[in-house]
C-alpha positions in Angstrom: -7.1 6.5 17.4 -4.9 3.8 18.3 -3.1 1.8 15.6 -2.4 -2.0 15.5 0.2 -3.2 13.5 -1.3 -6.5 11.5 2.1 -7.2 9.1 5.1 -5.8 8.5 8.1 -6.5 6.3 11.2 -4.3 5.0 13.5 -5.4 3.1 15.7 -4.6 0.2 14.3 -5.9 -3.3 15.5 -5.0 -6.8 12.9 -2.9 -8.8 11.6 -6.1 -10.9 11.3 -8.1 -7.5 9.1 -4.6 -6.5 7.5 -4.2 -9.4 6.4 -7.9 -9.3 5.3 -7.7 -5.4 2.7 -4.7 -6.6 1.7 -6.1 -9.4 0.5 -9.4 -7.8 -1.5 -6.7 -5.7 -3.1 -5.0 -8.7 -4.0 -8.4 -10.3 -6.0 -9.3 -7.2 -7.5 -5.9 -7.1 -8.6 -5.7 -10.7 -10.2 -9.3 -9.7 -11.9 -8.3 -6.6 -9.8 -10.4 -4.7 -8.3 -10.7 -1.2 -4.8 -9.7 -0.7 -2.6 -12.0 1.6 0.5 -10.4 2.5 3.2 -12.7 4.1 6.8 -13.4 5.4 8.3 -16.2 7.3 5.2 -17.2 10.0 3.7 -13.8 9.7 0.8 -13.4 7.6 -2.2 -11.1 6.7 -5.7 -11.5 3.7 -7.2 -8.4 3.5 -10.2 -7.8 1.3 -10.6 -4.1 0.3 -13.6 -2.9 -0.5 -14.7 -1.9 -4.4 -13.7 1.7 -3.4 -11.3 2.3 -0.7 -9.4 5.1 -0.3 -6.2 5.3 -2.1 -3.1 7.7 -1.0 0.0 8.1 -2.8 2.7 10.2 -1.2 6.3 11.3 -2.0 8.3 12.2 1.0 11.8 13.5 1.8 12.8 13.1 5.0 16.1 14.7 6.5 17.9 18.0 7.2 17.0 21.0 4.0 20.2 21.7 3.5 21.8 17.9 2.6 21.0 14.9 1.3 18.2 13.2 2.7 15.9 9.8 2.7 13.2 10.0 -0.5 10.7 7.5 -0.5 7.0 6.7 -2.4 4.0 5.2 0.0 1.0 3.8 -1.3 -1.6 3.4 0.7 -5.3 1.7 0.3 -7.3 2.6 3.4 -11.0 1.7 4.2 -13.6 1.6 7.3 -13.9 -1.8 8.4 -17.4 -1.3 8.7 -17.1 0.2 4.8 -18.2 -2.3 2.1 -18.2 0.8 -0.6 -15.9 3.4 0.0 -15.7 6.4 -1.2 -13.7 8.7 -4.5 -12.3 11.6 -4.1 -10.8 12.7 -7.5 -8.4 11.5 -10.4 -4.8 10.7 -10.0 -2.5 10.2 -12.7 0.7 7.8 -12.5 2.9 8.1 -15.1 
């Protein structure tokens, strides 16, 4: 399946500038609302479902035997035709 690119930003953020960026995103979940992401001219509202799909993944990316690139991803996913979505078992963040 082909994949569009709607938004895109990267930049480098302290960890309070982060932590307040995805906490604006779980206030608006947590209220059902739409999430507008945007930089410059570019932006994008979403409105996830009550359920979507939630992915978190830790990756390390790089030869075995040195240092590599770590990195988290969160990802919320849902069908655009999906107004419930779906669960698929606990996760735990500590």
């Amino acid at each position: 399946m082909p994949e569009e690119i709607l938004f895109e930003s990267e930049r480098d953020l302290d960890r309070a500038e982060i932590a307040s960026l995805l906490r604006r995103v779980a206030d608006n979940l947590d209220a059902g609302e739409p999430i507008t992401l945007a930089a410059g001219d570019d932006s994008v509202t979403l409105d996830p479902p009550a359920r979507p799909t939630f992915e978190v993944k830790a990756e390390r990316e790089g030869p075995t035997d040195a240092p590599g690139e770590l990195s988290v991803e969160f990802e919320l996913e849902w069908d655009e035709s999906d107004a419930d979505g779906e669960s698929s078992g606990g996760l735990r963040i500590e």
